[in-house]
TIFIZA-398677 format. One record per residue (C-alpha): x, y, z; residue number from 1. Coordinates in nm, 4 decimals, padded with zeros to 6 digits. Example, Ala and Ser with C-alpha at 12.3 -4.5 7.8 and 13.67 -1.06 7.14 Angstrom:
BEGIN
- 01.2300, -00.4500, 00.7800, 1
- 01.3670, -00.1060, 00.7140, 2
This chain:
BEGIN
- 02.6645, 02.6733, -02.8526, 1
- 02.3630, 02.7696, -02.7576, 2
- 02.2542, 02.3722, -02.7096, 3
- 02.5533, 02.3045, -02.4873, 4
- 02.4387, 02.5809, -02.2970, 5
- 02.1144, 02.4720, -02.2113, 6
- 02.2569, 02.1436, -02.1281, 7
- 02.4912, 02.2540, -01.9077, 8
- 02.2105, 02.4556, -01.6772, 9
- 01.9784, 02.1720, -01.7291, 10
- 02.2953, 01.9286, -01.5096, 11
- 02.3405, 02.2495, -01.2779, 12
- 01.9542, 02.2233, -01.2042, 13
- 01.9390, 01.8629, -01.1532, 14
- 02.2424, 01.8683, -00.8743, 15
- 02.0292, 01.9079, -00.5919, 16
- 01.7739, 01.6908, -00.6506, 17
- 02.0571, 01.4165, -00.7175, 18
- 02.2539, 01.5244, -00.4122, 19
- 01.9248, 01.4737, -00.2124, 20
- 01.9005, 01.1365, -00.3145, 21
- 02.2382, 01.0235, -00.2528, 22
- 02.1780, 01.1789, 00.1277, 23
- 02.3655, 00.8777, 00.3292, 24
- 02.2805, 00.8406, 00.7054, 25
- 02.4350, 00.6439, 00.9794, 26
- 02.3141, 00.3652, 01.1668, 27
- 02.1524, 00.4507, 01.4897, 28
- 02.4161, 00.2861, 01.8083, 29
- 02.2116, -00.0472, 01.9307, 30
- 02.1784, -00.0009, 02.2593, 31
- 02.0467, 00.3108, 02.4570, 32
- 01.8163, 00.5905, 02.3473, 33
- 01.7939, 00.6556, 01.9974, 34
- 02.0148, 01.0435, 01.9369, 35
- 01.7546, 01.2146, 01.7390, 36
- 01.4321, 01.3413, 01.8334, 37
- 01.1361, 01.3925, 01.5866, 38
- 01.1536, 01.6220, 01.3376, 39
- 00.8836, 01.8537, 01.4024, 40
- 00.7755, 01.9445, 01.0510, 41
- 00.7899, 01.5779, 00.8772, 42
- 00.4487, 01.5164, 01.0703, 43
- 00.1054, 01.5925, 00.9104, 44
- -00.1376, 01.8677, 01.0146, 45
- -00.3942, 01.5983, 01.0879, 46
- -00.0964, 01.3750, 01.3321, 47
- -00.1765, 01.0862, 01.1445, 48
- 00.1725, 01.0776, 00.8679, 49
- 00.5186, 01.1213, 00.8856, 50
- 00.7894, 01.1515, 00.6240, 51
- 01.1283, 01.3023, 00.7223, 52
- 01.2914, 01.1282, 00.4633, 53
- 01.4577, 00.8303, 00.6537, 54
- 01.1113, 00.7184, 00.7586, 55
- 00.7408, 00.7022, 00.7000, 56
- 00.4482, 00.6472, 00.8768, 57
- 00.1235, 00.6430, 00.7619, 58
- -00.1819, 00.5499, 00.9594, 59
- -00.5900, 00.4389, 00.8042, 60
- -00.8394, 00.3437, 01.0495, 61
- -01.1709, 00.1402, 00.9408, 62
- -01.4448, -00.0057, 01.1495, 63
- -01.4382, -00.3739, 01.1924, 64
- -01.7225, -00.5482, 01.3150, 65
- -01.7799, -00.2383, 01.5009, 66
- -01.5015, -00.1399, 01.6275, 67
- -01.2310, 00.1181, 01.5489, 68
- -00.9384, -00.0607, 01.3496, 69
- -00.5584, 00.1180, 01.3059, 70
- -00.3284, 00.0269, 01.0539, 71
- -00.0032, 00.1700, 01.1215, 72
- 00.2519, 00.1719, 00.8173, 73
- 00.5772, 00.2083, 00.8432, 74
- 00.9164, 00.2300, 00.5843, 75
- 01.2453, 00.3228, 00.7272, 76
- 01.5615, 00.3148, 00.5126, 77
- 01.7780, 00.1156, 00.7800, 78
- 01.7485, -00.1524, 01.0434, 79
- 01.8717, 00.0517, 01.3599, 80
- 01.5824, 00.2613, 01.2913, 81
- 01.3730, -00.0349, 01.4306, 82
- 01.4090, -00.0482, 01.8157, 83
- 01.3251, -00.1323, 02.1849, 84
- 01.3565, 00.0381, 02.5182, 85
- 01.2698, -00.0671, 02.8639, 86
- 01.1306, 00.1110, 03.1468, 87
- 01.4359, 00.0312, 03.3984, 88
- 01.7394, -00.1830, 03.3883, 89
- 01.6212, -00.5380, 03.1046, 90
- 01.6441, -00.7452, 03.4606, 91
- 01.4163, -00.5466, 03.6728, 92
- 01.0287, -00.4979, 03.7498, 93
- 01.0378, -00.1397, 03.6714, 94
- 00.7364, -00.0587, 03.4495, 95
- 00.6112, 00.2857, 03.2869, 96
- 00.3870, 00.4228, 03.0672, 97
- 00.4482, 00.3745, 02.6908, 98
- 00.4296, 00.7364, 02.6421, 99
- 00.7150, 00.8234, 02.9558, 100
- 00.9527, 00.5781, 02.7615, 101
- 00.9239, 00.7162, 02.4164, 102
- 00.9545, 01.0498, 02.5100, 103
- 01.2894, 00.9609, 02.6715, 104
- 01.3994, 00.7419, 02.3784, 105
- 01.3588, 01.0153, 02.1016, 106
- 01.0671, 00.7636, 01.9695, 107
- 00.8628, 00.8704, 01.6211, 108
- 00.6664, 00.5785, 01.6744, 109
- 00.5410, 00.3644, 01.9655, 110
- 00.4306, 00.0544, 02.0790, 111
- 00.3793, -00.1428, 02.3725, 112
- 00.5861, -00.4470, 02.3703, 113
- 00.5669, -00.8223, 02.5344, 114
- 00.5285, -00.6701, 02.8583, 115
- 00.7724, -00.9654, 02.8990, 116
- 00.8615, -00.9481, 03.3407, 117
- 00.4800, -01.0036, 03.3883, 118
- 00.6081, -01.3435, 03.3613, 119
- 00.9247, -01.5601, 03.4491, 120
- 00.9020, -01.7897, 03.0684, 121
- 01.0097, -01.7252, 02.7686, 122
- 01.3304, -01.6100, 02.5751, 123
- 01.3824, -01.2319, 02.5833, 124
- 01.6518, -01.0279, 02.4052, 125
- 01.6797, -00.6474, 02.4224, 126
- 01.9066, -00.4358, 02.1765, 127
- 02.1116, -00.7749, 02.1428, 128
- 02.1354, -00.8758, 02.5205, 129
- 02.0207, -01.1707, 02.6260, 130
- 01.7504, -01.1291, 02.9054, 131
- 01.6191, -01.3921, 02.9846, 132
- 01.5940, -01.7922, 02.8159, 133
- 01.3554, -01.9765, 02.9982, 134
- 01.2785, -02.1669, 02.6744, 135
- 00.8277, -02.1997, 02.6820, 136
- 00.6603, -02.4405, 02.4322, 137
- 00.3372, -02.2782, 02.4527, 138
- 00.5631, -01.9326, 02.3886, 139
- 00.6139, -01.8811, 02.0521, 140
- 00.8722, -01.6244, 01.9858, 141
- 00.9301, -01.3303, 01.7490, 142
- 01.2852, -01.2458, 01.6117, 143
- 01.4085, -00.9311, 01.4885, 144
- 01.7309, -01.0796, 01.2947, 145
- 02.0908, -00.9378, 01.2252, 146
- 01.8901, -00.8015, 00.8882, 147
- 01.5842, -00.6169, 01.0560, 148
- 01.3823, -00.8750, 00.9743, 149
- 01.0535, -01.0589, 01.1615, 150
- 01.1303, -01.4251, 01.2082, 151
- 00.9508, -01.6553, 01.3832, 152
- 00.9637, -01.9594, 01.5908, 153
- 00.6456, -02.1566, 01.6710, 154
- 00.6620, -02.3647, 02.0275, 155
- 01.0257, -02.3300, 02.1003, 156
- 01.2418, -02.5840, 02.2141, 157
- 01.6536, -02.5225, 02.2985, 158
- 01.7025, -02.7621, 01.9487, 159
- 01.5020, -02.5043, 01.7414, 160
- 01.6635, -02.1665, 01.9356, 161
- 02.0113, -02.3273, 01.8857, 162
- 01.9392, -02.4728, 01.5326, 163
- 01.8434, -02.0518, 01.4470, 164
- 02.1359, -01.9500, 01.6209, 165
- 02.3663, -02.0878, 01.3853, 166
- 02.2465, -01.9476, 01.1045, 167
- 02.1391, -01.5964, 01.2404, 168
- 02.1793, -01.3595, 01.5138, 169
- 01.8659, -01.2615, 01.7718, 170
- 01.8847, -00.8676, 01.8054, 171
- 01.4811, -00.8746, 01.9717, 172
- 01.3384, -01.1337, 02.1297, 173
- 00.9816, -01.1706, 02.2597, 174
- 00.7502, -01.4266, 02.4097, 175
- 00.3997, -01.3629, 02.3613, 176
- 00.2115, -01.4417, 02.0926, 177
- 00.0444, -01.6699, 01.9379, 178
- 00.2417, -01.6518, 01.5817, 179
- -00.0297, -01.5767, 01.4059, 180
- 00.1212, -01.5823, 01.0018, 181
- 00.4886, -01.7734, 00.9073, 182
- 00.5978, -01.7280, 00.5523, 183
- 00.2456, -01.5377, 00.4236, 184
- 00.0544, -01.8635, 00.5342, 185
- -00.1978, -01.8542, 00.8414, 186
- -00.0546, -02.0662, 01.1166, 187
- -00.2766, -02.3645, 01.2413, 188
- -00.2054, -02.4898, 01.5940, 189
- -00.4696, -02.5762, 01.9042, 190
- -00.5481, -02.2742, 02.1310, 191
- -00.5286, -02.4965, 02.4517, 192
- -00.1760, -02.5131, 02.3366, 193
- -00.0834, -02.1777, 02.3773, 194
- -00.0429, -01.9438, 02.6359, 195
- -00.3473, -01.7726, 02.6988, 196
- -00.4409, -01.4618, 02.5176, 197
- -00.7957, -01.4715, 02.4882, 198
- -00.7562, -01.6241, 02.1414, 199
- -01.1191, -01.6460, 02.0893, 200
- -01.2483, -01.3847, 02.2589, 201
- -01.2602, -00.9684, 02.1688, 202
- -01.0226, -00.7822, 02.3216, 203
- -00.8030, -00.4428, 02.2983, 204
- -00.4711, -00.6332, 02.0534, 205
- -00.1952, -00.4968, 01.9297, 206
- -00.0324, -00.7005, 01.6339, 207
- 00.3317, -00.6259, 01.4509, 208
- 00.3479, -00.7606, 01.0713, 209
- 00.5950, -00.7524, 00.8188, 210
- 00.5213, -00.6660, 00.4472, 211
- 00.8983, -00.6441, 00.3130, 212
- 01.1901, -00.5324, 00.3673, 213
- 01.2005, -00.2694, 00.5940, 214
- 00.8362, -00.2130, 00.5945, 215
- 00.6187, -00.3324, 00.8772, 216
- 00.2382, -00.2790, 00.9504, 217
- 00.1095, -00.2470, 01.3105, 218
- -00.2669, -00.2984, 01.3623, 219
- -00.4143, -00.2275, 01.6638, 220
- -00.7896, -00.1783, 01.7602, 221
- -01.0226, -00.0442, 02.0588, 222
- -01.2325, -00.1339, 02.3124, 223
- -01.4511, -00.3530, 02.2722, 224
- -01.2167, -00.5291, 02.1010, 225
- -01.1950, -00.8037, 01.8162, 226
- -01.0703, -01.1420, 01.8250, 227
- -00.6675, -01.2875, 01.7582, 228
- -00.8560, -01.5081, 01.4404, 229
- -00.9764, -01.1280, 01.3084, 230
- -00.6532, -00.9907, 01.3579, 231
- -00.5054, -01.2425, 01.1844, 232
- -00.7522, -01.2530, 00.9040, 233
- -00.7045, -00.8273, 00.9227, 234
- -00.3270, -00.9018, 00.8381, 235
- -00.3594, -01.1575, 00.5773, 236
- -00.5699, -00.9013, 00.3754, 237
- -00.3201, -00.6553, 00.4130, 238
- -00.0237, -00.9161, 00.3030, 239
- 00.1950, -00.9700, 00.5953, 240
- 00.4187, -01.2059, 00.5254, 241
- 00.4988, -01.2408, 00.9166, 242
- 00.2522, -01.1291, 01.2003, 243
- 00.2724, -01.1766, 01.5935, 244
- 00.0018, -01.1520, 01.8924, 245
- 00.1658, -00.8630, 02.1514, 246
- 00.0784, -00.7573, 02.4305, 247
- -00.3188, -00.6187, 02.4260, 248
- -00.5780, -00.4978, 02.6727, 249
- -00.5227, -00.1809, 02.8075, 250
- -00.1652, -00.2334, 02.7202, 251
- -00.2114, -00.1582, 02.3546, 252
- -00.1125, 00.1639, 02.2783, 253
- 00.0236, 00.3361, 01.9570, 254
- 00.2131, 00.7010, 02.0204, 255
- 00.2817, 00.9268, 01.7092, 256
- 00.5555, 01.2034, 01.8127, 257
- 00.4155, 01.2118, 02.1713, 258
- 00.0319, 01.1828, 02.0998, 259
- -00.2036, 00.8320, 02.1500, 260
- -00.3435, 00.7816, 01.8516, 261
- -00.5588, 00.4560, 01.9823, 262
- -00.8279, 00.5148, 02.2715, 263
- -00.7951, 00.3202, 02.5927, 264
- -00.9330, 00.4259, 02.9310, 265
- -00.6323, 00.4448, 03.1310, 266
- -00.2737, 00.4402, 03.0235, 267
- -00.1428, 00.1213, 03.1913, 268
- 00.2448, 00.1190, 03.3179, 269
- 00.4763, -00.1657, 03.1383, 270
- 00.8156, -00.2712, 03.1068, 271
- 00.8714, -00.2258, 02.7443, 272
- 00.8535, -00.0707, 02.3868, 273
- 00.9211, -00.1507, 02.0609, 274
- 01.0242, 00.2064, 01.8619, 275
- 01.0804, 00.3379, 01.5819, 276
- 01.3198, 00.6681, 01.5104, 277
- 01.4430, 00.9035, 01.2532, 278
- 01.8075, 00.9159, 01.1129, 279
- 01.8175, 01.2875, 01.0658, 280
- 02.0488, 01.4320, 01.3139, 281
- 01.8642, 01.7027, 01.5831, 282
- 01.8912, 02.0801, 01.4919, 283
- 02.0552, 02.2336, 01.7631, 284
């Protein structure tokens, strides 16, 4: 008896933690501002974690050749939770600062993006709407797919965009770059090739990877800057499987529930971000 006993308080006991686990969340709606805002207590005392259950972000910083380094980790538990917004209407010239547009998006996390209507080429989708597709060769483009997934295409023609298109849907689209790393393998192409990013040079970068599924690593790093073949060399060690060139210079910016975490001298306006946000409905 008393055996059955202590079995039966031992299930009572374990109910909550099970019924915390099996916690089920809805996708976030695709277009729009995500419906949540931060939750206030999932971030760290020192600003530099977050774990409200749905989604984690943790950041390290090292010095690299002299120059402050961030690696920006981050798990989320479904695709939605990986996002963009724009400053105005997709069509438009309206820019902003990063900051302005994840505060109105609900954004945990936040990146510049392509920056994409500083110029007229390349294929752009936003939150599954085509843009633009003023197909580039010396654009590669990065893909978030119908799974959440990086994908990319190096020195796009219509063939290879319609070729993908049969086999996947483009939620994100963004013309850039260079790709830097396809399938875990460093990409080799000529620089005169590409569009120009200062390949060889240091500069302020931003660069998105992928590790898995549903984790992603952002690495970003200050003034004076390092060059794309360190960045990529930077994301190798860290195993992307996929990483992309963004937008850098005093463009690159990385917000943590409202606060810069990199150091630029002035915030510079653009047209886009790419965001991430939680699944945890507001308190009101």
């Amino acid at each position: 008896m008393k055996r059955m006993l202590a079995l039966f308080l031992a299930m009572l006991l374990a109910l909550p933690c099970c019924a915390l686990a099996e916690t089920t969340y809805d996708p976030l709606p695709l277009g729009g501002p995500a419906p949540y805002k931060p939750v206030a207590d999932a971030l760290s005392e020192d600003g530099m974690s977050y774990d409200d259950g749905t989604m984690q972000v943790r950041i390290e910083t090292s010095s690299v050749e002299n120059v402050q380094v961030y690696y920006i980790y981050v798990t989320i538990t479904d695709k939605s939770q990986l996002r963009t917004a724009t400053a105005g209407k997709p069509q438009s010239k309206t820019v902003a600062p990063v900051y302005a547009m994840a505060e109105q998006n609900n954004a945990v996390l936040a990146f510049n993006g392509d920056f994409y209507n500083y110029r007229d080429a390349g294929v752009i989708y936003r939150s599954g709407e085509r843009i633009r597709s003023s197909i580039r060769s010396g654009m590669d483009m990065l893909i978030v797919d119908e799974n959440g997934d990086l994908q990319i295409i190096e020195s796009p023609t219509k063939t290879k965009v319609e070729t993908f298109l049969k086999e996947h849907q483009i939620v994100e689209a963004f013309a850039f770059g260079p790709a830097l790393i396809k399938n875990g393998e460093k990409l080799q192409f000529k620089y005169s090739e590409k569009i120009s990013c200062g390949y060889p040079t240091p500069d302020e970068r931003l660069v998105i990877c992928q590790l898995a599924e549903k984790q992603f690593l952002f690495i970003a790093c200050d003034d004076p800057g390092l060059s794309v073949r360190t960045m990529t060399d930077l994301a190798l060690e860290k195993g992307a499987v996929v990483a992309y060139n963004l937008d850098g210079g005093h463009s690159t910016s990385v917000y943590l529930c409202g606060t810069r975490i990199n150091k630029i001298p002035k915030d510079r306006e653009v047209c886009d971000i790419i965001y991430f946000a939680t699944l945890v409905p507001s308190a009101e």
